[in-house]
PAMARNU-109179 format. One record per residue: residue in three letters; x, y, z of N, C-alpha, C in turn. Coordinates in steps of 0.05 Angstrom, whole numbers. Atoms other than C-alpha are relative to their C-alpha. Layout:
N
> residuo,n_px,n_py,n_pz,ca_px,ca_py,ca_pz,c_px,c_py,c_pz
> ALA,X,Y,Z,X,Y,Z,X,Y,Z
...
END
This chain:
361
> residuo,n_px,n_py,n_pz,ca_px,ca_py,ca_pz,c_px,c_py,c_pz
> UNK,-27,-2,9,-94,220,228,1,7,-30
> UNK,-3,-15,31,-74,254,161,36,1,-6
> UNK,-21,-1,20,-22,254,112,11,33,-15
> UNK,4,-20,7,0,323,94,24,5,-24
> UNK,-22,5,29,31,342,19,5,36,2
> UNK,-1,-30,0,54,420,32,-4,3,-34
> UNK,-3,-9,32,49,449,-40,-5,35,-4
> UNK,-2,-35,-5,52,525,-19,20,18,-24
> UNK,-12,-6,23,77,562,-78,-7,-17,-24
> UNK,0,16,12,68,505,-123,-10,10,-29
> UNK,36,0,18,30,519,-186,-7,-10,-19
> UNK,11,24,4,-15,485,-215,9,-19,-23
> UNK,-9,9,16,18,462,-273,15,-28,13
> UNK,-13,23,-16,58,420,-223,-5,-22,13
> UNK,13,17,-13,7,377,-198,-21,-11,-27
> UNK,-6,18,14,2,322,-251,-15,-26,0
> UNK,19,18,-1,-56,273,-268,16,-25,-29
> UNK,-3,16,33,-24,212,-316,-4,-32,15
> UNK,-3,28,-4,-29,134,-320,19,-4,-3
> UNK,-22,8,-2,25,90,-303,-4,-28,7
> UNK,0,23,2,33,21,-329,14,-20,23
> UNK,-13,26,-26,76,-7,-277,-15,2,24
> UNK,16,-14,-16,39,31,-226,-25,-20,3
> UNK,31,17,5,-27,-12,-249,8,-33,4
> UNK,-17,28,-8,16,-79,-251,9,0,22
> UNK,-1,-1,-23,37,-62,-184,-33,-5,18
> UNK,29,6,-11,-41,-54,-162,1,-31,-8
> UNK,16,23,5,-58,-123,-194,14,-14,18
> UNK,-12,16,-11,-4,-152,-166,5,-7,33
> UNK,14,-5,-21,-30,-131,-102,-21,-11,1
> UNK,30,25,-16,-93,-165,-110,4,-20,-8
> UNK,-13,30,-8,-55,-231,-131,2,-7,31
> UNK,-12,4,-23,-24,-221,-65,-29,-6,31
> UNK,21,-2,-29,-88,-202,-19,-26,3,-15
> UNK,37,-6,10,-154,-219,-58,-14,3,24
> UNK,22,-3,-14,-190,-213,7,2,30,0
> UNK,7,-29,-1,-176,-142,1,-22,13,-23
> UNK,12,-15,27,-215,-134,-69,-14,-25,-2
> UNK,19,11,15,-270,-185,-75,-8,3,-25
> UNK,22,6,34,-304,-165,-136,23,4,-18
> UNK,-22,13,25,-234,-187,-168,9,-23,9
> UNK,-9,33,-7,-224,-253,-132,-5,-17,-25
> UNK,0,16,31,-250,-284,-205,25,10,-15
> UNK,-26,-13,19,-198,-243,-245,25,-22,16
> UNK,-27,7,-19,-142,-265,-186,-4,-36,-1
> UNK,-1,30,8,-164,-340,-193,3,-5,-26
> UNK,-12,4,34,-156,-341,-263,29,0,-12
> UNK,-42,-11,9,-88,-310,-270,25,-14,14
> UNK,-7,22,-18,-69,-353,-212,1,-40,-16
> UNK,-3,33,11,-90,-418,-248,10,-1,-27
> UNK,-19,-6,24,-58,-393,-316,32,-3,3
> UNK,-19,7,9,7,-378,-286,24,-20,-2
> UNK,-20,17,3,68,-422,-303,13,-2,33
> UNK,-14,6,-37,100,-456,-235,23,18,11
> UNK,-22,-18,-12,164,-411,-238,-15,29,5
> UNK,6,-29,-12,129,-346,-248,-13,0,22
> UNK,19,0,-28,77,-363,-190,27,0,25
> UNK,-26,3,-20,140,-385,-141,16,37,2
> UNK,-17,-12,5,175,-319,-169,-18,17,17
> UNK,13,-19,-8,114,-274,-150,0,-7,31
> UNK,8,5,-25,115,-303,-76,25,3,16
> UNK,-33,-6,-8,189,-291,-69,4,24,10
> UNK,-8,-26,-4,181,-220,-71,-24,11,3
> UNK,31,-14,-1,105,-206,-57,1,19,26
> UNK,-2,-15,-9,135,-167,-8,-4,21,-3
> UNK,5,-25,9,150,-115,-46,-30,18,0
> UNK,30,3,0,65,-107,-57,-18,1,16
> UNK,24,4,-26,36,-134,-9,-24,7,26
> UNK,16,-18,-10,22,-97,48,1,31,-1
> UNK,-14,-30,9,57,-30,29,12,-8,-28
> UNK,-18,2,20,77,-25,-43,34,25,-5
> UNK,-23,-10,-8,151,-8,-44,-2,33,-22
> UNK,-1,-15,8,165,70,-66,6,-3,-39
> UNK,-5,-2,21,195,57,-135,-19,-16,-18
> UNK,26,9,17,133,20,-160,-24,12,-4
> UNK,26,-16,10,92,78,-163,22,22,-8
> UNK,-10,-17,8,128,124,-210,-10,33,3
> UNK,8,-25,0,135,203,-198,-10,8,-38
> UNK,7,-16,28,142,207,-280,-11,-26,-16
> UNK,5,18,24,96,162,-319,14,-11,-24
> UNK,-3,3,26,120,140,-379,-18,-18,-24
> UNK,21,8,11,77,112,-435,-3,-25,3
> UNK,15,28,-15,98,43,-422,24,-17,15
> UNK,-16,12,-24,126,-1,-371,27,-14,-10
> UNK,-28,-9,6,193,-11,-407,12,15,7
> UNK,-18,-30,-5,210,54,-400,-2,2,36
> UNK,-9,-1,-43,186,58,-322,20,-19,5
> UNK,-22,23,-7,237,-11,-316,17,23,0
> UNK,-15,-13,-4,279,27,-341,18,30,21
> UNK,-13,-20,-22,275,92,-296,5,-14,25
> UNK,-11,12,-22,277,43,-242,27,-10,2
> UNK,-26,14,3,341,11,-264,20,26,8
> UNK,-12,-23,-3,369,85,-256,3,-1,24
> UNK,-7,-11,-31,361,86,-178,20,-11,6
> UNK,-27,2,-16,418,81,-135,-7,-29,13
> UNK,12,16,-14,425,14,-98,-9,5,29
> UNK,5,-7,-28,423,46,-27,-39,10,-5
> UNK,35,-10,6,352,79,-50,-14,-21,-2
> UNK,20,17,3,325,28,-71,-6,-32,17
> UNK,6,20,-12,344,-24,-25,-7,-1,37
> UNK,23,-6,-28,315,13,34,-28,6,-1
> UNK,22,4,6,254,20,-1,-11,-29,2
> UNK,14,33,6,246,-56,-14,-2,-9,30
> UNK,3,4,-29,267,-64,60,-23,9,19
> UNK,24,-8,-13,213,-24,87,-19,-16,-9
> UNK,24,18,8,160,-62,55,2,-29,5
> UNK,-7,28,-18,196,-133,64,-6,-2,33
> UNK,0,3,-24,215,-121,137,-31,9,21
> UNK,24,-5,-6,148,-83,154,4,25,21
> UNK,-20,-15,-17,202,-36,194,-1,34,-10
> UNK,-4,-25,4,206,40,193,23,4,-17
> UNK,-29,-8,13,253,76,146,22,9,14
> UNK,-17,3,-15,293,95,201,11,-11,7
> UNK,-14,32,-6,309,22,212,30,4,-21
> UNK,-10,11,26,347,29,145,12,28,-10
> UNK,-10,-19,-4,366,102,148,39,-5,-4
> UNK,-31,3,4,447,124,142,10,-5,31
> UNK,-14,12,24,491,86,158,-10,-25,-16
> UNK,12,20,19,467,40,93,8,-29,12
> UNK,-5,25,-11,456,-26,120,10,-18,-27
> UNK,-16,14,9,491,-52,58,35,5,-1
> UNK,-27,0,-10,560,-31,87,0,4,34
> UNK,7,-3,-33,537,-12,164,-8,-35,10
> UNK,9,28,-14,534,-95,196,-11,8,31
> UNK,16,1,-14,494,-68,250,-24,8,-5
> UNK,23,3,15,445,-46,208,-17,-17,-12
> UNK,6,27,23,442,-106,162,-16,-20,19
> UNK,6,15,-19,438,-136,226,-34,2,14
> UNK,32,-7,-9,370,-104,243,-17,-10,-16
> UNK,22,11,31,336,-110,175,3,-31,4
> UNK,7,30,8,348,-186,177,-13,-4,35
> UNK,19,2,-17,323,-186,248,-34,1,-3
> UNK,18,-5,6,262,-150,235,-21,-18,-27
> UNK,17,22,7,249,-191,171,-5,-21,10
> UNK,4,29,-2,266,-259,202,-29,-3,21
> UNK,23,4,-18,206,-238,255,-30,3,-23
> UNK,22,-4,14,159,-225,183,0,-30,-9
> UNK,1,27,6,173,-297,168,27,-12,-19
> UNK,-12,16,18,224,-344,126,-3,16,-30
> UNK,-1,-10,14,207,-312,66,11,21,-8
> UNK,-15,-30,-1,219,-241,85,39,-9,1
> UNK,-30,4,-5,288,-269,111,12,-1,-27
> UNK,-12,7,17,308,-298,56,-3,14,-28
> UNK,-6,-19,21,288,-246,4,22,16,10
> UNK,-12,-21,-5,317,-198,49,37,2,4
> UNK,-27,0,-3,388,-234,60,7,1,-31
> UNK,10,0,35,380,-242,-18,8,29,-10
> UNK,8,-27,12,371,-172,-27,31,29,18
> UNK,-17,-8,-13,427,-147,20,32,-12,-13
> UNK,-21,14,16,484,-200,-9,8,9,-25
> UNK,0,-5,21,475,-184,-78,-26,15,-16
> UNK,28,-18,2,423,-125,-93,-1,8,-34
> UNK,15,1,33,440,-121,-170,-14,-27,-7
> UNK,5,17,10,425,-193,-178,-30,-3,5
> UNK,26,1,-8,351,-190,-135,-9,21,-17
> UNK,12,-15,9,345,-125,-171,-16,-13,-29
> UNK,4,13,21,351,-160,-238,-19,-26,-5
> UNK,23,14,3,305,-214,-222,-27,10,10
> UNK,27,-21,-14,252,-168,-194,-17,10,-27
> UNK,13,0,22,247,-137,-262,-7,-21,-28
> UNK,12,19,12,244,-195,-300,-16,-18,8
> UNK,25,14,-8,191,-229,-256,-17,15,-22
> UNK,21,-22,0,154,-161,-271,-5,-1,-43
> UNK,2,10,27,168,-168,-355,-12,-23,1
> UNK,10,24,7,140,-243,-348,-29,3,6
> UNK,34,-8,-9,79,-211,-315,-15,8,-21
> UNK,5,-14,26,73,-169,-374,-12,-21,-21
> UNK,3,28,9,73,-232,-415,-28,-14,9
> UNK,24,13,-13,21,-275,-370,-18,18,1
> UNK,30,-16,-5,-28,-220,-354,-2,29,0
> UNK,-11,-35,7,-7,-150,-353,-11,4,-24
> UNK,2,-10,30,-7,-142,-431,-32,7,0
> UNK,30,4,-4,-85,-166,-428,-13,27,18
> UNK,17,-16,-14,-110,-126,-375,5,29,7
> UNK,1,-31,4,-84,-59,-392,-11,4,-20
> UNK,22,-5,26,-115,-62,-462,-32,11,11
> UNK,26,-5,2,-175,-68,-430,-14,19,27
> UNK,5,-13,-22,-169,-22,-368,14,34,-10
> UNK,-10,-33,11,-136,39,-410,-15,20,-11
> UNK,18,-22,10,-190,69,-436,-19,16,24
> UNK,-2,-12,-17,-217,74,-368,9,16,18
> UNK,-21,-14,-10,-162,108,-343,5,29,-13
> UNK,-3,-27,18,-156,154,-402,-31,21,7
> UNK,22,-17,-4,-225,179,-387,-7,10,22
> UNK,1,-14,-23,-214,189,-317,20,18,3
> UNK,-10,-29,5,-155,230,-335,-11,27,-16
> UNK,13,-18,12,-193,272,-384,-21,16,25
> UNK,15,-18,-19,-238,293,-323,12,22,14
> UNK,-15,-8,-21,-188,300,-273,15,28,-8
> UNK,-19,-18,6,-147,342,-313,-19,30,-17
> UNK,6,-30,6,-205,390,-344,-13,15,26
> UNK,11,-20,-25,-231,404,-273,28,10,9
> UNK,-9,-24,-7,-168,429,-251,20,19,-21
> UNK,-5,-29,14,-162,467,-311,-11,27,2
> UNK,29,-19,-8,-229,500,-304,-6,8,34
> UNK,16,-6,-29,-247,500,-232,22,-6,22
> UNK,-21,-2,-14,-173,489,-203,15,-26,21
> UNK,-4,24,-22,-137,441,-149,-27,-10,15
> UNK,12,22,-19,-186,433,-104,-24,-13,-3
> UNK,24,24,9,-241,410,-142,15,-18,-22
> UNK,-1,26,14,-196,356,-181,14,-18,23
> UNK,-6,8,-19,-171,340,-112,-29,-13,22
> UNK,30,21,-9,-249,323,-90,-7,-12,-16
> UNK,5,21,11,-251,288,-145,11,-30,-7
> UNK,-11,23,0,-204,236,-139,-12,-20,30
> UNK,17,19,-27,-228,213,-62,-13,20,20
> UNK,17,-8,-16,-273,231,-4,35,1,18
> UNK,-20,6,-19,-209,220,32,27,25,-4
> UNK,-9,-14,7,-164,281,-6,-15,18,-4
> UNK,16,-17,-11,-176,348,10,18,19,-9
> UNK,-10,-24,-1,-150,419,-5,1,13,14
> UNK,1,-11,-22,-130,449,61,-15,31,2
> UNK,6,-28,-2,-172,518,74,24,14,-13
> UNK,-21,-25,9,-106,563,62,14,-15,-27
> UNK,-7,8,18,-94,529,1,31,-11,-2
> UNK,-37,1,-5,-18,509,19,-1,-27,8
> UNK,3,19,1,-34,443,29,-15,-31,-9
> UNK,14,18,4,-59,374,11,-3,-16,16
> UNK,12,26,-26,-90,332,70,-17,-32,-14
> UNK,9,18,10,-95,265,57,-8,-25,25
> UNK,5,18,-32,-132,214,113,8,-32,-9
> UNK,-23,25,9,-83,157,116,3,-15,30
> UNK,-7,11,-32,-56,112,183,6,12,15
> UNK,-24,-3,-23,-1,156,210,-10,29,-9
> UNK,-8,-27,1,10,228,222,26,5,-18
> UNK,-33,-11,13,64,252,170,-1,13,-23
> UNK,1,-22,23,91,305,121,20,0,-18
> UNK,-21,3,19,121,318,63,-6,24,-15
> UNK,1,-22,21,135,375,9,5,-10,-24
> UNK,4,-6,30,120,384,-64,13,21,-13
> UNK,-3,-25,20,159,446,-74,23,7,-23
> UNK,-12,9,22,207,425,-120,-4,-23,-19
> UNK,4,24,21,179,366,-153,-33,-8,-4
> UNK,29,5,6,108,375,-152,-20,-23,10
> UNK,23,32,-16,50,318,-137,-16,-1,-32
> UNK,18,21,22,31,257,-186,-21,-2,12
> UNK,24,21,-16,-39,232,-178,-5,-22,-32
> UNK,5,25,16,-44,161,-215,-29,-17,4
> UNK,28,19,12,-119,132,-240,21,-31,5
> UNK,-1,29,8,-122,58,-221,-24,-17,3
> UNK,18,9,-9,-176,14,-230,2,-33,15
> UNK,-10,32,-20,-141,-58,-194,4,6,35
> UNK,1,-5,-32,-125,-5,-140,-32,5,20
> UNK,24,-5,-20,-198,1,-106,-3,-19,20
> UNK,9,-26,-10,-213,6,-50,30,22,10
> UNK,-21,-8,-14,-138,30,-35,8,23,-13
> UNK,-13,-26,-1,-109,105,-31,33,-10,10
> UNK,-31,17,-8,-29,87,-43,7,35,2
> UNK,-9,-20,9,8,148,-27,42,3,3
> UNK,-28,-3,-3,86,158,-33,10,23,11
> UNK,-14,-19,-12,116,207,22,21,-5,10
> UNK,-22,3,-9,178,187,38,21,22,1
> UNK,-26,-18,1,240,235,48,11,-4,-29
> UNK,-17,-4,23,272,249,-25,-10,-17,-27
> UNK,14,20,27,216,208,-67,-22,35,4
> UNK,16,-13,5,171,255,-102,-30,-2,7
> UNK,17,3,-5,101,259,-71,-19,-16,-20
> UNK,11,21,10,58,207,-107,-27,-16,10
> UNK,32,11,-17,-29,192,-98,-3,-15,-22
> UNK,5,30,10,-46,122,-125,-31,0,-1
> UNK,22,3,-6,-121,129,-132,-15,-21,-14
> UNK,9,12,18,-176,87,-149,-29,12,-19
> UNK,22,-10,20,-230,102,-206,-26,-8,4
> UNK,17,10,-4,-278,58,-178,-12,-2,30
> UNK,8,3,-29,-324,50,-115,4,-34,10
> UNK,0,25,-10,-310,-14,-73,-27,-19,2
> UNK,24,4,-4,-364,-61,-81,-23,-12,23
> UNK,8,7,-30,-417,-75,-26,6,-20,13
> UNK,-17,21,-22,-404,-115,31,-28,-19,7
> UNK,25,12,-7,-460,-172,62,0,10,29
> UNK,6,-12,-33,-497,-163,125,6,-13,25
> UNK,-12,17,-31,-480,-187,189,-28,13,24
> UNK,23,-5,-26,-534,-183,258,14,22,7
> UNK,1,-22,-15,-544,-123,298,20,-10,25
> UNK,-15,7,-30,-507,-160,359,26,6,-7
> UNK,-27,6,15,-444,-179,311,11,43,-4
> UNK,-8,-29,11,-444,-93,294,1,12,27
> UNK,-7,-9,-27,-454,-79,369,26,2,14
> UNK,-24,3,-12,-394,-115,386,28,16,-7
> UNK,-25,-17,10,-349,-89,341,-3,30,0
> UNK,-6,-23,-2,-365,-24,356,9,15,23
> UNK,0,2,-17,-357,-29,418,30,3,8
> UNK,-32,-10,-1,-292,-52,404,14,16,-7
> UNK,-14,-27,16,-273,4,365,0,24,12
> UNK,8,-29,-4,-295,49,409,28,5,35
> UNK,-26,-7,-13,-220,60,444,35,14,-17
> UNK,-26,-13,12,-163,100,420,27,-21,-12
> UNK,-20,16,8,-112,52,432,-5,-23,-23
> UNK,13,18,21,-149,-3,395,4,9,-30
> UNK,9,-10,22,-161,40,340,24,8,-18
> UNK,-24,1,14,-83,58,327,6,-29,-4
> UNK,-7,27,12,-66,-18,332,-9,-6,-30
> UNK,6,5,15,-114,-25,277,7,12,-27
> UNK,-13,-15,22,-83,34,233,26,-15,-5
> UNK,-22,20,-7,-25,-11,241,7,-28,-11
> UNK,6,26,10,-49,-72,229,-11,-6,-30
> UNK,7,-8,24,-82,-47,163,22,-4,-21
> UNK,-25,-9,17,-10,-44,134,7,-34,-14
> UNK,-2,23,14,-13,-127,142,22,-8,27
> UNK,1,14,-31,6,-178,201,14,13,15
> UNK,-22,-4,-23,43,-155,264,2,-15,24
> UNK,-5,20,-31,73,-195,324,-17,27,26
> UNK,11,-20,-21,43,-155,399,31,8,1
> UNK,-31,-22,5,121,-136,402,-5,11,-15
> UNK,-2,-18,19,119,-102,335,-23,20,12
> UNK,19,-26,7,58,-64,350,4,23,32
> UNK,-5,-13,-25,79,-49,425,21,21,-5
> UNK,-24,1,14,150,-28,391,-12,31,-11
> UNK,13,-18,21,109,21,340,-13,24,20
> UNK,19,-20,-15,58,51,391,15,7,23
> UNK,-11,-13,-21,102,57,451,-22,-7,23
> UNK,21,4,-18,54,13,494,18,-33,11
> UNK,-6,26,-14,72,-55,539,-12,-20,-10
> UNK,13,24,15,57,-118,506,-19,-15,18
> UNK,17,2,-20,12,-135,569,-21,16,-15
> UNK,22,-14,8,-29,-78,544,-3,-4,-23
> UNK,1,13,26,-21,-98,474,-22,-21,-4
> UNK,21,19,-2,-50,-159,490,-28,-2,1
> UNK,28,-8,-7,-104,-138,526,-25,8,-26
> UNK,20,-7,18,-134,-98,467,-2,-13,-23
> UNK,-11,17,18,-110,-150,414,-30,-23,2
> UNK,20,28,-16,-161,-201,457,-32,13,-5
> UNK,26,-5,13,-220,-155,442,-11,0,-24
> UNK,18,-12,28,-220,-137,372,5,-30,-9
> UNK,4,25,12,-210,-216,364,-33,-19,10
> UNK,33,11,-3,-274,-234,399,-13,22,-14
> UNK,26,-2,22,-310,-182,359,9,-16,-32
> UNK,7,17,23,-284,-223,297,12,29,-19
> UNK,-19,-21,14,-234,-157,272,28,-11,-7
> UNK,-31,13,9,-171,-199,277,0,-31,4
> UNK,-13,28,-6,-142,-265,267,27,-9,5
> UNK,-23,2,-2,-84,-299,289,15,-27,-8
> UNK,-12,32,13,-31,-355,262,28,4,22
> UNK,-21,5,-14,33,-374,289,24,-10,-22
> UNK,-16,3,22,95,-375,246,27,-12,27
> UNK,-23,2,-25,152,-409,298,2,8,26
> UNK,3,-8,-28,164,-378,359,-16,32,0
> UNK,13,-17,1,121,-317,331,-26,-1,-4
> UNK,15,-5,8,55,-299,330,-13,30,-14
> UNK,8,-27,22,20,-249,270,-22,3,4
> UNK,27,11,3,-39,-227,277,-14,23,-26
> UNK,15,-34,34,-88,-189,213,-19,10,-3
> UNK,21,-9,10,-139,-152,206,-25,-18,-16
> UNK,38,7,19,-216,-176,181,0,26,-17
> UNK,6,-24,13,-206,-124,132,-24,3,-13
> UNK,20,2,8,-273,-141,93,-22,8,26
> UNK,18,-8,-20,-313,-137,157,6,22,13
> UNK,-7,-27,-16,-279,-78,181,-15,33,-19
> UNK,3,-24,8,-289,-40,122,-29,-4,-6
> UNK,30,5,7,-370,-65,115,-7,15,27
> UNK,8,-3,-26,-375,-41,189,-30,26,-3
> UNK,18,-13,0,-419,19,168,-26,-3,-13
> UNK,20,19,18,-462,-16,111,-19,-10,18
> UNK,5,22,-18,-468,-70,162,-23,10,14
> UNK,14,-23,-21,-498,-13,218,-23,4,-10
> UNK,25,-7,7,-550,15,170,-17,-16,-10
> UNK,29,24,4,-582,-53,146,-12,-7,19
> UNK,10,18,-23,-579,-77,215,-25,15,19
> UNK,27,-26,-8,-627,-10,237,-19,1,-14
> UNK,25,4,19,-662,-14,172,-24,-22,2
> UNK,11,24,1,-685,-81,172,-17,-8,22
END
């Protein structure tokens, strides 16, 4: 499955290597949210965790939606600015319908279509969905999301002043010391495709971004099949070093194309037995399985949601749900009358590591 950024005509001037402070506070604030995704920052994330103050911690868990498993569109800016003031600020510019179907998609965990015209902040059968869909992501979601529907300047306005207090607690700190990194991975990025063009500063950001043969495109290997154009607004690519191992990309309808990369390689994984790598490959080795898990990657789903998504019977849902939990790929909790279940993302993504010690050895 691939991600595709048309950019046919484009040129190259339009495709745009900068850092972006909020952008990077968005990453961290992502591995607050899911240190099991980034081990070799679980120390950083325990620290900043036991630093901060009881409101800001409460505040960040209010809305770790936004982050969490999809970071919402307007937290990865199309136009940098030097510093995250000024991005506040271009955010304070969006419309509330824009922006509060962005936050919705990432709260609810729901397609943009869910949230599509007519605006579920005057459409009550809309409104009516979105709080469905959250109240099945949990109590929290609900209650940001009725929150955020009631009164969307007032959530807006505490959204950015969590995000200033961040700045404060830990932000300030750990851009000092992550900017020079950044600056020197833009200095690369940007003299290879001065010198040697798109598609070698496009293999240099990931194994995963690619310059299509006919040059008219950018293929990017992502969950879903879907497209988007650059031909009026060009394509950011944003250095992050909080974001590894994650490729964020922004294609939405009427947001400017937007690649979130990271600067760094993910660091290794431990070994697991040859039996433990059998199984799971075993389980992996089915189609359907394999979309659930593109799916599940995004961060929990009920077997409705994913039946819902794929266009499959929650019988059969089940079924393949029940394998990749005996290989030890998913777990499951129970939130009320729902069950979520998530991804072993660490063991999923060691799975090949795993393979060649377990042959080596």
């Amino acid at each position: 499955m691939t991600l595709r950024i048309d950019i046919s005509g484009l040129p190259s001037e339009r495709l745009r290597f900068a850092a972006s402070p909020l952008a990077e506070l968005t990453a961290m604030l992502h591995v607050l949210a899911e240190p099991g995704h980034h081990p070799q920052l679980a120390g950083w994330a325990g620290d900043v965790w036991a630093g901060l103050r009881p409101e800001l911690a409460e505040r960040l868990r209010e809305a770790e939606f936004l982050w969490r498993s999809s970071q919402a569109d307007f937290l990865i800016p199309a136009r940098p600015r030097p510093t995250l003031g000024e991005e506040l600020d271009d955010v304070d510019r969006i419309d509330d319908e824009t922006y509060v179907t962005a936050a919705l998609v990432t709260t609810c965990g729901g397609s943009r279509i869910h949230f599509a015209a007519p605006s579920p902040l005057t459409d009550a059968t809309v409104r009516e969905r979105a709080l469905d869909l959250a109240q099945a992501r949990g109590a929290r979601q609900e209650a940001f999301a009725e929150r955020l529907l009631a009164d969307p300047a007032a959530v807006r306005a505490r959204v950015r002043h969590t995000l200033e207090q961040c700045a404060e607690a830990f932000f300030d700190a750990a851009w000092t010391g992550v900017v020079v990194q950044l600056a020197t991975d833009l200095r690369l990025k940007n003299d290879l495709l001065k010198r040697q063009g798109i598609g070698a500063a496009l293999a240099s950001v990931s194994g995963a971004v690619a310059l299509a043969p006919d040059s008219d495109c950018i293929i990017v290997d992502k969950l879903q099949d879907k497209a988007t154009a650059a031909h009026r607004t060009g394509v950011t690519f944003i250095p992050s070093v909080f974001g590894s191992p994650h490729l964020v990309v922004v294609h939405a309808p009427g947001w400017q194309p937007v690649v979130q990369y990271p600067v760094a390689e993910p660091s290794p994984s431990e070994r697991v037995s040859l039996e433990t790598v059998t199984l799971r490959l075993e389980a992996l080795a089915h189609p359907v399985r394999l979309r659930l898990l593109r799916t599940l990657a995004r961060g929990p789903h009920t077997t409705s949601e994913l039946a819902h998504f794929w266009e499959l019977s929650p019988p059969e849902v089940s079924r393949h749900l029940a394998v990749l939990r005996r290989a030890g790929l998913l777990t499951s909790r129970r939130h009320g009358r729902y069950v979520r279940y998530t991804l072993n993302l660490p063991d999923l993504a060691a799975l090949g590591t795993d393979l060649l010690a377990a042959v080596l050895r």
